[in-house]
C-alpha positions in Angstrom: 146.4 23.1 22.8 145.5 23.0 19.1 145.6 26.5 19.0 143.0 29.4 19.3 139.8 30.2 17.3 139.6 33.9 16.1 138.6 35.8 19.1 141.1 39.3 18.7 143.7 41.0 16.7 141.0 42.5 14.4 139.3 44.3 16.3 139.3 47.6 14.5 138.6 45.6 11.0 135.0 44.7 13.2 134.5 47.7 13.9 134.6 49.2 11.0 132.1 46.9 9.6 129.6 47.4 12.4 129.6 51.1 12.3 128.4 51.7 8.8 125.2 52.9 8.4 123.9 49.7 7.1 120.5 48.6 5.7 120.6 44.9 6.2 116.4 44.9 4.9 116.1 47.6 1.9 114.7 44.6 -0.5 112.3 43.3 1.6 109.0 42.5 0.2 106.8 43.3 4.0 104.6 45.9 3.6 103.3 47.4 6.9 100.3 48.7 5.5 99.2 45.4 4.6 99.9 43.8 7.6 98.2 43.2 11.1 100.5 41.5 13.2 104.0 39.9 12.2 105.7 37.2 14.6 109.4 36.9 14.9 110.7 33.7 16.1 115.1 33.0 16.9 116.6 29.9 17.3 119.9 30.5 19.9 122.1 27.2 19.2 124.9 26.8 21.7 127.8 24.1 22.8 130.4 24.9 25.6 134.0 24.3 25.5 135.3 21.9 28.0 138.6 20.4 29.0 137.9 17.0 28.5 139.4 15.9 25.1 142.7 13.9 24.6 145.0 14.8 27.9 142.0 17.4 28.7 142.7 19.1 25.9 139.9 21.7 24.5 136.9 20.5 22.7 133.2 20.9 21.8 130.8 19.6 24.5 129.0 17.9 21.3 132.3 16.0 20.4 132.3 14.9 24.3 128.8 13.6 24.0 129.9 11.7 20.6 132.7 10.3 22.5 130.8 9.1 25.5 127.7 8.2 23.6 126.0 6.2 26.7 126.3 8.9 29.3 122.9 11.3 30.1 121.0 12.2 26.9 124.3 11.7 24.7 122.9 9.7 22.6 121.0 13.0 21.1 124.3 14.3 19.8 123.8 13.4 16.0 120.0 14.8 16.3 121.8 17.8 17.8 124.1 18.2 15.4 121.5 18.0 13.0 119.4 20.6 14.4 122.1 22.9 13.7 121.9 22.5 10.0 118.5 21.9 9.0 117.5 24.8 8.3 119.6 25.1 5.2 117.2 22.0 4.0 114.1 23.6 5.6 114.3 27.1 4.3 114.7 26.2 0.7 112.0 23.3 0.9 109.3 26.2 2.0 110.6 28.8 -0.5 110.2 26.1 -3.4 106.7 25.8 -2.4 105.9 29.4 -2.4 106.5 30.7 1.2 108.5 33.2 2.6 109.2 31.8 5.8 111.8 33.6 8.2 113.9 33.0 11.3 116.6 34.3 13.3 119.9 32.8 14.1 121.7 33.0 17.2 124.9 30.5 17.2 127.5 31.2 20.0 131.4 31.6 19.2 131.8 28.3 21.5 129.2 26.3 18.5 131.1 28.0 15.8 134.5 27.3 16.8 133.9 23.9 18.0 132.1 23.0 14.7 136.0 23.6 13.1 137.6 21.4 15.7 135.4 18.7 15.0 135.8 19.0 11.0 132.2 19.1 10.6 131.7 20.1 7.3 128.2 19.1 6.8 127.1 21.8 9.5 129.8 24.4 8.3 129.0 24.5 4.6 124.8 24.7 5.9 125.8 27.8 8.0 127.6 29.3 5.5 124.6 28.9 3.2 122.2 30.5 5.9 124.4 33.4 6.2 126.2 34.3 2.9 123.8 33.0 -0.2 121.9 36.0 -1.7 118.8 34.0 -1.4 118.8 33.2 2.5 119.6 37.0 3.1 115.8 37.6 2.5 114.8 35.0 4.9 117.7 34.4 7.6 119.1 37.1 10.4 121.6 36.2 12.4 121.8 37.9 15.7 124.9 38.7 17.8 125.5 37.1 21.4 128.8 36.9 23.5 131.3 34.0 22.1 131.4 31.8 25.4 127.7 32.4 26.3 128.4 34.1 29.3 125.6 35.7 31.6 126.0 39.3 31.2 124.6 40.3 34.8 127.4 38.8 36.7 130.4 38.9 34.0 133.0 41.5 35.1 132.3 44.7 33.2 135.5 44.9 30.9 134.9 41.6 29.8 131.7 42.7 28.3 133.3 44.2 25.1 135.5 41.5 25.1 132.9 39.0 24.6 131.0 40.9 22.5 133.6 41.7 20.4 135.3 37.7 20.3 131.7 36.3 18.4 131.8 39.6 15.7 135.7 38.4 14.7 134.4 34.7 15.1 131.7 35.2 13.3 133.8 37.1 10.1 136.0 34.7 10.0 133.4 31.8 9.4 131.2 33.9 7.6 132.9 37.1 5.9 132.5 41.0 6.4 129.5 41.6 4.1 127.6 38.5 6.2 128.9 40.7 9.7 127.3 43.6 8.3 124.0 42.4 7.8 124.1 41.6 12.2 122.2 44.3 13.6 120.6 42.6 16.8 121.9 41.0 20.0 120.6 38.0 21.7 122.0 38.0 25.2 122.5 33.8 26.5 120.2 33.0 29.2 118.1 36.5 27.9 120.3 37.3 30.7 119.7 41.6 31.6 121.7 43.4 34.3 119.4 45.6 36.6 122.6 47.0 38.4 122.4 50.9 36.9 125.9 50.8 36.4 126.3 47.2 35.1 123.4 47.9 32.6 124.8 51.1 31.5 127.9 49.4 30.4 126.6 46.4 28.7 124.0 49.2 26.7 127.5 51.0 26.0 129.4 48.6 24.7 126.7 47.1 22.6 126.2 50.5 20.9 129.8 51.3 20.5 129.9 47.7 18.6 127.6 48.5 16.3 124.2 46.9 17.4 121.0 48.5 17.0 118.4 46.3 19.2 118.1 43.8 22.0 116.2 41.0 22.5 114.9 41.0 26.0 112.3 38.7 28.7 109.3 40.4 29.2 109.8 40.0 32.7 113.7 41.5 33.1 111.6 44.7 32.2 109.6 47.0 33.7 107.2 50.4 33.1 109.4 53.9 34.2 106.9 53.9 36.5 107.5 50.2 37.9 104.8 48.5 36.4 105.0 45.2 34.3 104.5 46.0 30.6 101.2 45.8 29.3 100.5 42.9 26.8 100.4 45.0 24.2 103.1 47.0 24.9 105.4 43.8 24.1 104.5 43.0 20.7 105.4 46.7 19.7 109.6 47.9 20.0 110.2 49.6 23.2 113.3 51.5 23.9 115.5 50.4 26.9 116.9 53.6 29.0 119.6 53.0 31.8 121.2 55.5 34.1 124.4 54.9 36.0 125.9 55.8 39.2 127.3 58.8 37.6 124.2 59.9 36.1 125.2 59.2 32.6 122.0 58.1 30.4 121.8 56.2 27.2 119.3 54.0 25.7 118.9 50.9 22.7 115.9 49.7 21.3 114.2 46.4 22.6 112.1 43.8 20.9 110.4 42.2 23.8 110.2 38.1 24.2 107.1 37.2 25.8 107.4 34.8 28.3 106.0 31.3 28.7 107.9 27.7 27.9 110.5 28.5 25.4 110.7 25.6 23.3 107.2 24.4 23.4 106.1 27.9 22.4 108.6 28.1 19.1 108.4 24.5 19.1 104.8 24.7 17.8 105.2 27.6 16.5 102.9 29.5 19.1 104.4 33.2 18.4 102.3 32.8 14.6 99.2 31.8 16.4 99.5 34.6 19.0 99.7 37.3 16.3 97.0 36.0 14.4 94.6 37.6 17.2 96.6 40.6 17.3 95.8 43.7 16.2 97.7 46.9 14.9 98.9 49.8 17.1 99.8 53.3 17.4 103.3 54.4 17.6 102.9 58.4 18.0 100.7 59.2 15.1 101.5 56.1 13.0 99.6 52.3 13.1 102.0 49.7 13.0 101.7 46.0 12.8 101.8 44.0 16.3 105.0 41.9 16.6 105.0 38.9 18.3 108.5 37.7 19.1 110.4 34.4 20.6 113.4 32.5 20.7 114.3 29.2 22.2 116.9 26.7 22.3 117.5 25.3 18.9 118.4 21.8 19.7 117.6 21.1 23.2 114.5 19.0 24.2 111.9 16.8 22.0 109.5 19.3 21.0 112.6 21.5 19.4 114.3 18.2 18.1 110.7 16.4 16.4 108.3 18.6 16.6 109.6 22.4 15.4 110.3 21.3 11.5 106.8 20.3 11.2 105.6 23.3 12.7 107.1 25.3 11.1 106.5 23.9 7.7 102.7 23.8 8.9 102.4 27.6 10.2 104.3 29.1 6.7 102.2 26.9 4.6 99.3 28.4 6.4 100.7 31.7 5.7 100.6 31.1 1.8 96.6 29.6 2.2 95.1 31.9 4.4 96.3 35.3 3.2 95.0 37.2 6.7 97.5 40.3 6.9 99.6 37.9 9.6 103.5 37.5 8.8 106.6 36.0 9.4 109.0 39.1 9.6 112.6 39.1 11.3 113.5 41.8 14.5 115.6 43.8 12.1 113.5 44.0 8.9 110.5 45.3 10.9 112.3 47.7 12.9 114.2 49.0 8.8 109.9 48.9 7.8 109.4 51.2 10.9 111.8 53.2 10.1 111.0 53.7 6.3 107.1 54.9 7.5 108.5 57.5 9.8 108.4 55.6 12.8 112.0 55.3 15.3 113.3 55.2 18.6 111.7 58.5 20.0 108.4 56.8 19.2 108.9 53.7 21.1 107.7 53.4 24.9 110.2 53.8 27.6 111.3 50.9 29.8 114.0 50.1 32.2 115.6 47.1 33.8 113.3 45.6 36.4 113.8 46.5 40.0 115.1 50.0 38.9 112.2 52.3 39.5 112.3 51.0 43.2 116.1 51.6 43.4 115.6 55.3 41.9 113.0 56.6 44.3 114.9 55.1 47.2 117.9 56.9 46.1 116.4 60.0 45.0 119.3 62.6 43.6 122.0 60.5 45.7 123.9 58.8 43.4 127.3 58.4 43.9 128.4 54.7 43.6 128.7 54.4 47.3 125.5 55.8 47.7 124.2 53.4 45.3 125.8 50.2 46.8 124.4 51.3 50.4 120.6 51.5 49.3 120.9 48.5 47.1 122.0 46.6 50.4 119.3 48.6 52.5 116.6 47.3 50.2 117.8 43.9 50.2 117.9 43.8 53.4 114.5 45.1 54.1 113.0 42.9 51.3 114.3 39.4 50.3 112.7 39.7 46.7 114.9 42.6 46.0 117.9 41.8 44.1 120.1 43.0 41.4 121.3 39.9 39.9 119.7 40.9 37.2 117.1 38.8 35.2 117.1 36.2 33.0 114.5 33.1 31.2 115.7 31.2 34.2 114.5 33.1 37.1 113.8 30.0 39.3 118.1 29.6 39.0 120.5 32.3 40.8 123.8 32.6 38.8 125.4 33.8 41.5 123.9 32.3 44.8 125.9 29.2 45.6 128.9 29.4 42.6 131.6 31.5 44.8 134.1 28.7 44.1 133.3 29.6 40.0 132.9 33.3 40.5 135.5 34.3 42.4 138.2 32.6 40.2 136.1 34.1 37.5 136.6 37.5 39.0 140.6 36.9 40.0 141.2 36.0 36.1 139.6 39.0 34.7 141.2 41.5 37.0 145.1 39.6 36.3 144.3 39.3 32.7 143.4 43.1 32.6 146.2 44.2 34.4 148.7 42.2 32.4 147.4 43.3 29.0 145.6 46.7 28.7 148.6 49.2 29.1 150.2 46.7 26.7 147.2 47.1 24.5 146.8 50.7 24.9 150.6 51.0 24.0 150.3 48.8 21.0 147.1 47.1 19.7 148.4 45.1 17.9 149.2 43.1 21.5 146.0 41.1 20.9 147.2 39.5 18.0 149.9 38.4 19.6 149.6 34.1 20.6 150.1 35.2 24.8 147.1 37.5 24.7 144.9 35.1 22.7 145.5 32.2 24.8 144.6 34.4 27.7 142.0 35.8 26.0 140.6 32.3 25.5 140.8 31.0 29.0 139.1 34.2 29.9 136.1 34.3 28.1 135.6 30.2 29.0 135.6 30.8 32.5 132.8 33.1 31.9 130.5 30.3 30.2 127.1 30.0 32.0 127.0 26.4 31.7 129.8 26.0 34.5 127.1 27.4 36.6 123.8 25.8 35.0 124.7 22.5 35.9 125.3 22.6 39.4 128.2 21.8 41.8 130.6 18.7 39.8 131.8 17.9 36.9 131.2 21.6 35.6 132.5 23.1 38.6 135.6 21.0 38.2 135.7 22.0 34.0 135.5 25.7 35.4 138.7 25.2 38.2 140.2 23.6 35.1 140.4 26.4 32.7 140.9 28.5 35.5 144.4 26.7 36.5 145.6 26.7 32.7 144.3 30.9 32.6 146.4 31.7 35.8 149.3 29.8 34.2 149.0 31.5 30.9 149.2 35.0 33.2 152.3 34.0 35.1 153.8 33.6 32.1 156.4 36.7 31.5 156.8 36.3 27.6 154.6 37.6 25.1 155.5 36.6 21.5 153.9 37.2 18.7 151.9 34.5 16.8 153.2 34.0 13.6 149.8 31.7 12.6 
């Protein structure tokens, strides 16, 4: 092993950062009076780590397609690893010519970390520039994720924070504390959301207590309090997610809501500008605001998001700056801080819950014990075959659960061994995770988590999964923990 990327031992540093009242959009030049509609478009860039380097050793998927140039689409890794630097070429190329385009960032700890490995300074230095350059911060948001692109609804629940928590100190460490501070939303891989009440709960929880102040969410992982899909309009305006647990605990973040269709093709042409063109300003409470359109898609994957998106782009922010027609380009965060600056938050925004929990709740009624819980869950289940809480995600036609018990369990075993080993350790002393034992473990962990072990299908990824699962349960047996001296 070549050692670990920078997933723990600064964990209160992070936090620190996160929880300062922090106006990441004071400067910005959008003016919500002037505006109709606004369309907010993300990018989500991702590469697993696999075993299959030198004597298995760790490496970036995209240094494995680079290696084995003729197998599958391989041959697209140099356009990939293009795609994850163009827009430091793109952004300035528009700005030069009088636009003020915009986009959001979402690059998983796996990308980040593998981009080191592979001594790919080309990408590193163009990220660096998206994220730390005074001028990109008017134009570029990055948005939080989990490092190993794991699917939230079926990742054991401790393991949420430690996810979450892995990309923040990946992402200082590429990128520096004053770039960390400007993160304010969270992209969840697979726009994965648990409907389990108590599942939901704690993923809401433990984005809060890290600092994030909105979600990106699928239109159709939603639903009404009542249990009725959201209205059209109703998703081009912030909505605020509520969840309940078995406990009856309550607590709530804000939402920006992705509207569904095909992903790439719709960011790939740029559709989310052409949307809000016909849209038309709301009412929040007593206030009209500006519709907001907003998308994300997969920033490398697929032709239209490889050829076709650059030109798009160019071509929709060029229209901007000809045809002056109160439509913007406007990131998640700098509209909710415009909101925010005309009076307009969170009490304002229309309730929603997970999908699947309004049926749940009046089957329940004031029973809500977990037992409780887990019996009427099964009871609707088994009365309806569409009723599940797998959660949803922007692959609804894909169960990440049905069919994967040789991934899962394994997946499950680690977490619980790797939590029973470390946290009285790390209640004791914190400074336990900067130790080399924990981070190792740590890393094997939040691996075995990665969605594309289950994406693929039954295999090679299966086998990549029983892999890192051998070297984690190795890594636990071990009875030494010593510190790292790196």
């Amino acid at each position: 092993m070549t050692g670990c990327p920078p997933i723990s031992g600064r964990e209160a540093d992070v936090a620190a950062v996160m929880q300062k009242q922090r106006q990441a959009w004071s400067n910005s030049a959008i003016d919500l009076e002037q505006l109709r509609s606004g369309f907010a478009c993300a990018l989500h860039m991702h590469q697993p780590t696999v075993p299959a380097g030198a004597n298995k050793s760790l490496i970036s998927h995209l240094q494995y397609m680079l290696d084995h140039p003729n197998e599958g689409d391989n041959h697209n890794a140099e356009p990939f690893a293009h795609c994850y630097r163009r827009l430091a070429d793109l952004l300035p190329e528009l700005i030069n010519e009088g636009c003020s385009p915009r986009i959001m960032l979402d690059y998983s700890g796996n990308l980040l970390w593998g981009i080191e490995q592979m001594g790919r300074g080309d990408i590193g230095d163009a990220l660096h520039y998206l994220a730390c350059d005074p001028l990109m911060q008017g134009h570029v948001e990055w948005l939080g994720t989990f490092w190993s692109h794991a699917v939230a609804p079926s990742t054991p629940i401790p393991d949420l924070k430690l996810q979450i928590s892995a990309w923040q100190q990946q992402f200082e460490a590429c990128f520096g504390s004053a770039a960390l501070e400007r993160v304010k939303g969270f992209s969840p891989p697979e726009m994965a959301l648990p409907n389990h009440p108590d599942t939901l709960f704690e993923f809401i929880k433990a984005l809060r207590e890290a600092g994030y102040q909105w979600l990106l969410v699928q239109e159709h992982s939603v639903e009404c309090m009542d249990g009725s899909p959201l209205q059209r309009s109703q998703c081009f305006v912030p909505n605020q997610l509520l969840a309940k647990n078995s406990r009856g605990e309550e607590i709530s973040i804000t939402a920006l809501i992705k509207t569904q269709g095909s992903d790439t093709k719709l960011v790939g042409q740029m559709q989310p500008y052409y949307e809000a063109l016909g849209c038309e300003r709301q009412r929040l409470g007593d206030v009209e605001v500006p519709a907001l359109v907003s998308q994300i898609a997969d920033g490398e994957n697929g032709g239209v998001m490889m050829n076709e998106f650059p030109e798009a782009f160019r071509q929709a922010n060029r229209h901007i700056r000809d045809n002056p027609k109160g439509t913007a380009a406007i990131n998640g965060s700098e509209y909710l801080e415009a909101l925010e600056r005309n009076g307009v938050d969170p009490h304002h925004f229309p309730a929603i819950q997970a999908v699947q929990q309004h049926r749940l709740w009046s089957e329940l009624g004031d029973n809500t014990p977990t037992e409780g819980m887990e019996k009427t869950i099964s009871k609707l289940m088994a009365d309806d075959t569409s009723f599940s809480m797998e959660g949803a995600s922007w692959t609804n036609n894909l169960s990440w659960v049905e069919g994967y018990a040789n991934v899962l369990a394994p997946m499950n075993q680690l977490s619980a061994q790797f939590h029973a080993r470390f946290d009285p350790s790390v209640a004791a002393d914190p400074t336990t995770t900067r130790t080399r034992a924990y981070q190792e473990s740590l890393l094997h962990l939040l691996l075995l988590e990665t969605s594309c072990f289950r994406y693929w299908g039954q295999g090679a990824w299966t086998e990549y999964a029983r892999e890192i699962h051998r070297r984690g349960e190795d890594l636990l047996n071990q009875n030494t923990v010593t510190p790292n001296r790196n």
